[in-house]
MARTOR-367150 format. One record per atom (N, C-alpha, C, CB): residue in one letter; atom name; y, x, z. Coordinates in steps of 0.05 Angstrom, whole numbers. Glycine has a CB too. Layout:
<sites>
SITE_A_CA_Y_X_Z .
...
</sites>
This chain:
<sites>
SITE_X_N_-166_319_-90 .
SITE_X_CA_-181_295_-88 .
SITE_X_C_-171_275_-109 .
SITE_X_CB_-179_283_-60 .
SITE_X_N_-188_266_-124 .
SITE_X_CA_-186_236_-141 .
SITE_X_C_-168_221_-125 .
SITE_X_CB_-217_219_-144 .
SITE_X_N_-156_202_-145 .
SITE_X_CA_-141_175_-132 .
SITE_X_C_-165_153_-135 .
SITE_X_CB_-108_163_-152 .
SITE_X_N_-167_136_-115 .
SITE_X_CA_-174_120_-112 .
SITE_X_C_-176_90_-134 .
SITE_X_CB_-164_122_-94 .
SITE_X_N_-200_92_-150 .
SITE_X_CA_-193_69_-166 .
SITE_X_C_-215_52_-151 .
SITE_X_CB_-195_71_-201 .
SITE_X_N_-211_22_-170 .
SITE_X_CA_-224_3_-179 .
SITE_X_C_-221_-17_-190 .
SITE_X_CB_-232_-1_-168 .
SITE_X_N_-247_-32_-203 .
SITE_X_CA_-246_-52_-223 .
SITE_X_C_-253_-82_-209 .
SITE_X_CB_-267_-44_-245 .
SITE_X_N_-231_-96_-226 .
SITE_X_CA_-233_-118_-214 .
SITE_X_C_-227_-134_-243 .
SITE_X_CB_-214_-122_-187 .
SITE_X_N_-247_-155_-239 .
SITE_X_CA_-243_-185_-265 .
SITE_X_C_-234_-208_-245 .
SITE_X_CB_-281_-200_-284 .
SITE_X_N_-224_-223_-262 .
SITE_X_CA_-207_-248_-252 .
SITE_X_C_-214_-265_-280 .
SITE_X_CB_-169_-240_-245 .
SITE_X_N_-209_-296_-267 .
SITE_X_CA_-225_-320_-285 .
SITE_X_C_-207_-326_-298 .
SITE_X_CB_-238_-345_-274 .
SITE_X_N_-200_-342_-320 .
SITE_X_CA_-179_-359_-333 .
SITE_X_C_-157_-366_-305 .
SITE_X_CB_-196_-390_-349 .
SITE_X_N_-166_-379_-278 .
SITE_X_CA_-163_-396_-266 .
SITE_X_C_-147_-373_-245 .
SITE_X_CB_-189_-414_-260 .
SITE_X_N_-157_-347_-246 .
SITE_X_CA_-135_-325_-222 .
SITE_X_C_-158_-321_-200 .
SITE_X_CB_-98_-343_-204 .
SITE_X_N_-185_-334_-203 .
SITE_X_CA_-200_-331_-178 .
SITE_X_C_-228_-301_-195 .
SITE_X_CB_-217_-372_-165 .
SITE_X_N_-221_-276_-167 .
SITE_X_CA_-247_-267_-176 .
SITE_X_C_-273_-265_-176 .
SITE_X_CB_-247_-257_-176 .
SITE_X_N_-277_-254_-207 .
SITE_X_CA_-304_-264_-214 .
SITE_X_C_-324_-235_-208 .
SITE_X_CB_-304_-276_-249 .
SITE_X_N_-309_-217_-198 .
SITE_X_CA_-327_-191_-197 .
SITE_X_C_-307_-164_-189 .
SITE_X_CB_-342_-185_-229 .
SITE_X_N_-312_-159_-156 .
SITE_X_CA_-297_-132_-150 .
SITE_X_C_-317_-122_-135 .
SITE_X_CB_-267_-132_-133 .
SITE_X_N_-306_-83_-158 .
SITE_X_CA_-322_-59_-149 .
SITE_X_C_-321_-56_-118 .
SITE_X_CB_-311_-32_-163 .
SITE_X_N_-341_-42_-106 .
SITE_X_CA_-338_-33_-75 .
SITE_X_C_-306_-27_-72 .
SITE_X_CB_-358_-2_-68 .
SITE_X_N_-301_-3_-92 .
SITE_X_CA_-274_17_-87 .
SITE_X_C_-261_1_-85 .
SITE_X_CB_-262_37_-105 .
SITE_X_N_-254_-39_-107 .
SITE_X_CA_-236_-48_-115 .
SITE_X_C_-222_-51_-80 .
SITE_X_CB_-244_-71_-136 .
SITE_X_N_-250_-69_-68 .
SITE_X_CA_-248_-82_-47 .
SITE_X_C_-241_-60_-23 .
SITE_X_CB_-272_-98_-45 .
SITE_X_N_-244_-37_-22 .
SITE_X_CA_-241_-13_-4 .
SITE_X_C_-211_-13_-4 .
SITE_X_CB_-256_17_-16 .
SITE_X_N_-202_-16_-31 .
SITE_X_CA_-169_-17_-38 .
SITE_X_C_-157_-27_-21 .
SITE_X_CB_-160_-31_-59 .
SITE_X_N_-166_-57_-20 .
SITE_X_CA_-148_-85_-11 .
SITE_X_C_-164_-87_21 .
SITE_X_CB_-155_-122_-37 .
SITE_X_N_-175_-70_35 .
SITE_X_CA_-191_-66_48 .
SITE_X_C_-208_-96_56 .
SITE_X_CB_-179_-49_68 .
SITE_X_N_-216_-104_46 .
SITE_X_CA_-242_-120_54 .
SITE_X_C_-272_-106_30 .
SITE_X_CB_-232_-162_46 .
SITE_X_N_-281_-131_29 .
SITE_X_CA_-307_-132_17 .
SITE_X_C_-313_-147_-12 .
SITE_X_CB_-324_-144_37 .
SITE_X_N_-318_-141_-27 .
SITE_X_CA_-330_-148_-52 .
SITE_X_C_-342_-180_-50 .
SITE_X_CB_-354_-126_-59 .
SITE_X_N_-352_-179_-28 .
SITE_X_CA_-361_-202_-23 .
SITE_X_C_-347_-223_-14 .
SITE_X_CB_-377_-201_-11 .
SITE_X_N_-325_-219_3 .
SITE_X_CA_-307_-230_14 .
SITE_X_C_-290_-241_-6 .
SITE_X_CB_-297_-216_31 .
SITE_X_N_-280_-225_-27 .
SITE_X_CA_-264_-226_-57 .
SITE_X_C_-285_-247_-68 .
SITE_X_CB_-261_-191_-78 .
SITE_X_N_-302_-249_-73 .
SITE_X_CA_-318_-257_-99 .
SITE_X_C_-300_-297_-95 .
SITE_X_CB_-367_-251_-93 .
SITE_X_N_-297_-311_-118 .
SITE_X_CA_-281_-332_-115 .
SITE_X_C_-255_-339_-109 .
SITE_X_CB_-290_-340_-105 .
SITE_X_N_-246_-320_-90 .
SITE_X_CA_-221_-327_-89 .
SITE_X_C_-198_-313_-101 .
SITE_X_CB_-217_-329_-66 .
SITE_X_N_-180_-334_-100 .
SITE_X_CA_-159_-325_-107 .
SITE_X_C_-142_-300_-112 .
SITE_X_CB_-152_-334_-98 .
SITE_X_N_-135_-282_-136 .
SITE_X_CA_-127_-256_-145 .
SITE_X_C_-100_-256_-128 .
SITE_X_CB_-124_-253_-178 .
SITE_X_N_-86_-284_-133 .
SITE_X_CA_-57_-281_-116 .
SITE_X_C_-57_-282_-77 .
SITE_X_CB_-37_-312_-129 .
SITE_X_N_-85_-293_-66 .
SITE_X_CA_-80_-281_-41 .
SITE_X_C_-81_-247_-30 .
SITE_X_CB_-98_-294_-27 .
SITE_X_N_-88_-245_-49 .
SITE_X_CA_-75_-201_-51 .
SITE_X_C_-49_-196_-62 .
SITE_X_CB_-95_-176_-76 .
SITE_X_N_-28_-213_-55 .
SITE_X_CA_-2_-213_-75 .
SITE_X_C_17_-214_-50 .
SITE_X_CB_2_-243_-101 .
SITE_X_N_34_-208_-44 .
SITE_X_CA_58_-223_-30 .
SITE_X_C_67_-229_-34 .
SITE_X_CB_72_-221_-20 .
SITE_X_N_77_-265_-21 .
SITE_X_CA_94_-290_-26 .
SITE_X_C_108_-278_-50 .
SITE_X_CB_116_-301_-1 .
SITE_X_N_134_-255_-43 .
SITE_X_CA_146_-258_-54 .
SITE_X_C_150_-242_-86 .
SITE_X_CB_159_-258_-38 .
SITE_X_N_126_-228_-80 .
SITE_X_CA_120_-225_-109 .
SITE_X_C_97_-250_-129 .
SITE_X_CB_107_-193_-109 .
SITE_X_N_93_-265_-116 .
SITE_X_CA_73_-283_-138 .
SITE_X_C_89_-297_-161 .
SITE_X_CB_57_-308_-121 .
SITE_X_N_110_-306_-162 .
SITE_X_CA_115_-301_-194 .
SITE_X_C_118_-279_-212 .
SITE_X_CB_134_-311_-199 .
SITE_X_N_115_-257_-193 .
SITE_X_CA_120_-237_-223 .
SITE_X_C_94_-234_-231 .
SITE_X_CB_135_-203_-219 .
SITE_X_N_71_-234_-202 .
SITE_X_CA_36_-231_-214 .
SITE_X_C_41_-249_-231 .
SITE_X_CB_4_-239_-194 .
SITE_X_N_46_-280_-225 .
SITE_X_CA_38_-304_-247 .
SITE_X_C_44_-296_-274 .
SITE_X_CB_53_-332_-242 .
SITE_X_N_70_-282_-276 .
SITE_X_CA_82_-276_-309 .
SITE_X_C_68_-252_-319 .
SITE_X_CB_118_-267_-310 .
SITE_X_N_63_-228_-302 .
SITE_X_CA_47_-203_-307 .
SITE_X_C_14_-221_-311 .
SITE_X_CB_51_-177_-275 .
SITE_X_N_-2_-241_-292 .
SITE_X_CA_-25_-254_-320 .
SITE_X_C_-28_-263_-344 .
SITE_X_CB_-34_-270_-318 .
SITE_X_N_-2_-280_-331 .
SITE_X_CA_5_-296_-365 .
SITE_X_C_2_-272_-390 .
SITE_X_CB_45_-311_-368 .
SITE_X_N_19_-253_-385 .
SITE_X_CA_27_-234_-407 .
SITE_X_C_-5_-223_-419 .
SITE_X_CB_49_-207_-392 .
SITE_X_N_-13_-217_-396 .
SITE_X_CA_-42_-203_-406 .
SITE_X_C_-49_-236_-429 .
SITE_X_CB_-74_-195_-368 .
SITE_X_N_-60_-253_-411 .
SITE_X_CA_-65_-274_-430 .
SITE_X_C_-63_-269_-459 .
SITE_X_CB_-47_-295_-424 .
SITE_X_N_-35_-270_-460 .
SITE_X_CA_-18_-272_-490 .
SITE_X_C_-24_-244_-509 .
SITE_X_CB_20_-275_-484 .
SITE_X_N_-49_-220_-491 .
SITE_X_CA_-43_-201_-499 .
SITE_X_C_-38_-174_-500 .
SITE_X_CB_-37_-206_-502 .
SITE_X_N_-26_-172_-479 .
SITE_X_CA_-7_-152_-468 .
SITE_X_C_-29_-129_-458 .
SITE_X_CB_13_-166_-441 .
SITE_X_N_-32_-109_-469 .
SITE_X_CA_-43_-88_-456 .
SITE_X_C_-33_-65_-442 .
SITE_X_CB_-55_-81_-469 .
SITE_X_N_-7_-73_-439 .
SITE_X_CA_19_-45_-429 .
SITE_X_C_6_-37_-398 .
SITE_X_CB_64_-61_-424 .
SITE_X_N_4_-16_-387 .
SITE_X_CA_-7_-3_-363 .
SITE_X_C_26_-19_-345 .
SITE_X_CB_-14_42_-365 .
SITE_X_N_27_-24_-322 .
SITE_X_CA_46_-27_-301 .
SITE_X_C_40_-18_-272 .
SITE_X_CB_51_-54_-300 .
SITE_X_N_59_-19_-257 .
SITE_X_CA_60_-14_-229 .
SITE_X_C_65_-42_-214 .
SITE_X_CB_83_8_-222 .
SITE_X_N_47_-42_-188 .
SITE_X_CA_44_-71_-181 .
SITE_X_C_41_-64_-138 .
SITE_X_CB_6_-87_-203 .
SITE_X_N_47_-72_-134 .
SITE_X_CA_51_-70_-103 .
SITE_X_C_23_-101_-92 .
SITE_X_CB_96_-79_-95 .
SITE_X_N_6_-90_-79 .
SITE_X_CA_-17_-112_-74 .
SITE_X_C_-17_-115_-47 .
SITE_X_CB_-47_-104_-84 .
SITE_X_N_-32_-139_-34 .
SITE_X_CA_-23_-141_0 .
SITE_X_C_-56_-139_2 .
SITE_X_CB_-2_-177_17 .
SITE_X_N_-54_-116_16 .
SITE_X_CA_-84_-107_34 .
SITE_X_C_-94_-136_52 .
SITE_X_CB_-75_-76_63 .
SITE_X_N_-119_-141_64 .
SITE_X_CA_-127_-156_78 .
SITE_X_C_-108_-155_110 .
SITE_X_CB_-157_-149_76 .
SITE_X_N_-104_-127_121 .
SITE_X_CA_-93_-135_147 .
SITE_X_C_-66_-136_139 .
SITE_X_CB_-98_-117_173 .
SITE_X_N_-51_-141_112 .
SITE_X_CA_-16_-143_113 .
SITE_X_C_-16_-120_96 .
SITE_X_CB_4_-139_148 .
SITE_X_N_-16_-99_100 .
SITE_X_CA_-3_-77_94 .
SITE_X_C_-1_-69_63 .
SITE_X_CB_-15_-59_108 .
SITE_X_N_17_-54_52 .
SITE_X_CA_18_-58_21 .
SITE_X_C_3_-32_13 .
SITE_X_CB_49_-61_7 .
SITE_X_N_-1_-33_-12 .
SITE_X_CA_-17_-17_-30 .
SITE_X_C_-2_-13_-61 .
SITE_X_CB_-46_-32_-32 .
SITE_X_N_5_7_-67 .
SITE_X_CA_5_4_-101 .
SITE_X_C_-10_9_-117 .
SITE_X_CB_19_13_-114 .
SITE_X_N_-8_5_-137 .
SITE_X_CA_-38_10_-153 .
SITE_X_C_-21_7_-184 .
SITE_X_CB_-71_-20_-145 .
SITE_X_N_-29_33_-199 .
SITE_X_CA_-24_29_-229 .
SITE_X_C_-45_14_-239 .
SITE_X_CB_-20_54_-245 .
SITE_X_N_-29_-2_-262 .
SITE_X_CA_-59_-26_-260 .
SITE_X_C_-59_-28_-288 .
SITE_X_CB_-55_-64_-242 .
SITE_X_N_-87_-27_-298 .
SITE_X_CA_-88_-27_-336 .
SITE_X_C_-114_-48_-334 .
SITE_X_CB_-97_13_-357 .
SITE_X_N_-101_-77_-351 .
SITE_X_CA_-110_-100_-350 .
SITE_X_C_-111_-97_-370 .
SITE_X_CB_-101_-120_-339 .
SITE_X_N_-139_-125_-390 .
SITE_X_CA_-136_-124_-416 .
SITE_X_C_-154_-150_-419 .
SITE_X_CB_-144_-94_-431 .
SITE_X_N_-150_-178_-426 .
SITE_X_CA_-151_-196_-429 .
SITE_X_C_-181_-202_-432 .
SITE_X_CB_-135_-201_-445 .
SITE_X_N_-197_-222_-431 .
SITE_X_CA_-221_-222_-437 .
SITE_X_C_-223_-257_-448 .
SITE_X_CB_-240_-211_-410 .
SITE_X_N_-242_-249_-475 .
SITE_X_CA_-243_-275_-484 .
SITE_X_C_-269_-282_-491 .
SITE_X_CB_-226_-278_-504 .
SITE_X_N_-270_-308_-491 .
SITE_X_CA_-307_-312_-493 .
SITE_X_C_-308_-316_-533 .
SITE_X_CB_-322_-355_-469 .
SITE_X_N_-335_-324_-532 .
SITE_X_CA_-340_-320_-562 .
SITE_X_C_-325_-336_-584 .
SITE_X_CB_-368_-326_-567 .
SITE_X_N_-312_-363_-575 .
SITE_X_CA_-293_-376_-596 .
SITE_X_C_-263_-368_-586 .
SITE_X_CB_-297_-411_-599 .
SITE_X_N_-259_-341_-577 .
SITE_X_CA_-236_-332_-573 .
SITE_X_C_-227_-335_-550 .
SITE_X_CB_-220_-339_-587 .
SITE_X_N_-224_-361_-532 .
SITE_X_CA_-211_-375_-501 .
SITE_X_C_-209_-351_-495 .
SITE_X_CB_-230_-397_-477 .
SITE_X_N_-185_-351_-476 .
SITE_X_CA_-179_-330_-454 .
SITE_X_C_-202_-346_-437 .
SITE_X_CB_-142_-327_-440 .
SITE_X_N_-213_-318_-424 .
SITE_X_CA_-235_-322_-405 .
SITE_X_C_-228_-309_-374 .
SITE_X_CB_-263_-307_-418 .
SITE_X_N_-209_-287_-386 .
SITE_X_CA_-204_-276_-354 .
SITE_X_C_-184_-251_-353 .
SITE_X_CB_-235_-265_-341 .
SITE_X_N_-183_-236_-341 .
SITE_X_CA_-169_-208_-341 .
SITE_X_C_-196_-186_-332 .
SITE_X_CB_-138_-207_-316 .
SITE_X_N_-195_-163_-336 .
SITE_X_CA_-215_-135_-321 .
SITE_X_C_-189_-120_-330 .
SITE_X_CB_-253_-122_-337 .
SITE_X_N_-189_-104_-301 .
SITE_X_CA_-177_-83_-296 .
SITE_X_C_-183_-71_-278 .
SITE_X_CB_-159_-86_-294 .
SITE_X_N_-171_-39_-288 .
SITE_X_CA_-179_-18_-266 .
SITE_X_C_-153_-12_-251 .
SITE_X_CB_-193_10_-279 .
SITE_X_N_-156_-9_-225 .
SITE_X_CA_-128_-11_-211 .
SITE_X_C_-131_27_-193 .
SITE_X_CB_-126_-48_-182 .
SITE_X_N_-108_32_-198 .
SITE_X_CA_-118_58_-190 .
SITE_X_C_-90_66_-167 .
SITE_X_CB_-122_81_-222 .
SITE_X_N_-93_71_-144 .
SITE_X_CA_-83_67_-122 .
SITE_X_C_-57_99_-127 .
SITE_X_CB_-111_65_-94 .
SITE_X_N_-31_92_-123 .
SITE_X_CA_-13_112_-120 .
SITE_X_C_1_109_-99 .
SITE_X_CB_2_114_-140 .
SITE_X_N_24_129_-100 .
SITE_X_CA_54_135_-77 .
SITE_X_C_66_106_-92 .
SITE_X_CB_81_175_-84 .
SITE_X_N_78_97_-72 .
SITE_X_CA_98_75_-74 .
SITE_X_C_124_93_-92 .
SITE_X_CB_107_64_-38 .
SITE_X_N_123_72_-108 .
SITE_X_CA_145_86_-138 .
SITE_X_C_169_93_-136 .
SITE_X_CB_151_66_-162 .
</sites>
């Protein structure tokens, strides 16, 4: 059986702007439920500065694949190898992140 992916965009701002069914199957809610909010309420407390530094980086660039531990809707964790790659509108601005997050064994 396939691993489990999905795609998810995020705004300049960390709120998303567009998750696949699978994304949301991931983090078990709904696409719809995701749409606007916040990328870091799928984060745990105590990892949200490393998400904050792991966006920034994309920001600046960064297209390196990583491993990322995400907090499901009822608590429970998830990992997901995650290949992000910056998105910019037509006079360059960072506009957002898209990535495909593809669900593994805890590392």
């Amino acid at each position: 059986m396939a691993a489990k992916q999905g795609i998810w965009t995020i705004d300049s701002q960390g709120r998303t702007t567009f998750a696949s069914p699978d994304m949301a199957e991931i983090l078990g809610t709904t696409a719809e439920d995701m749409a606007g909010r916040s990328s870091f309420n799928y984060v745990f407390p105590e990892d949200i500065e490393t998400a904050q530094r792991l966006f920034q980086a994309k920001e600046n660039g960064d297209i390196d694949l990583f491993t990322f531990r995400l907090r499901r809707a009822d608590g429970s964790a998830v990992w997901a190898s995650i290949h992000g790659t910056a998105m910019r509108g037509p006079d360059g601005a960072f506009s957002g992140v898209v990535g495909t997050f593809t669900v593994i064994d805890e590392p």
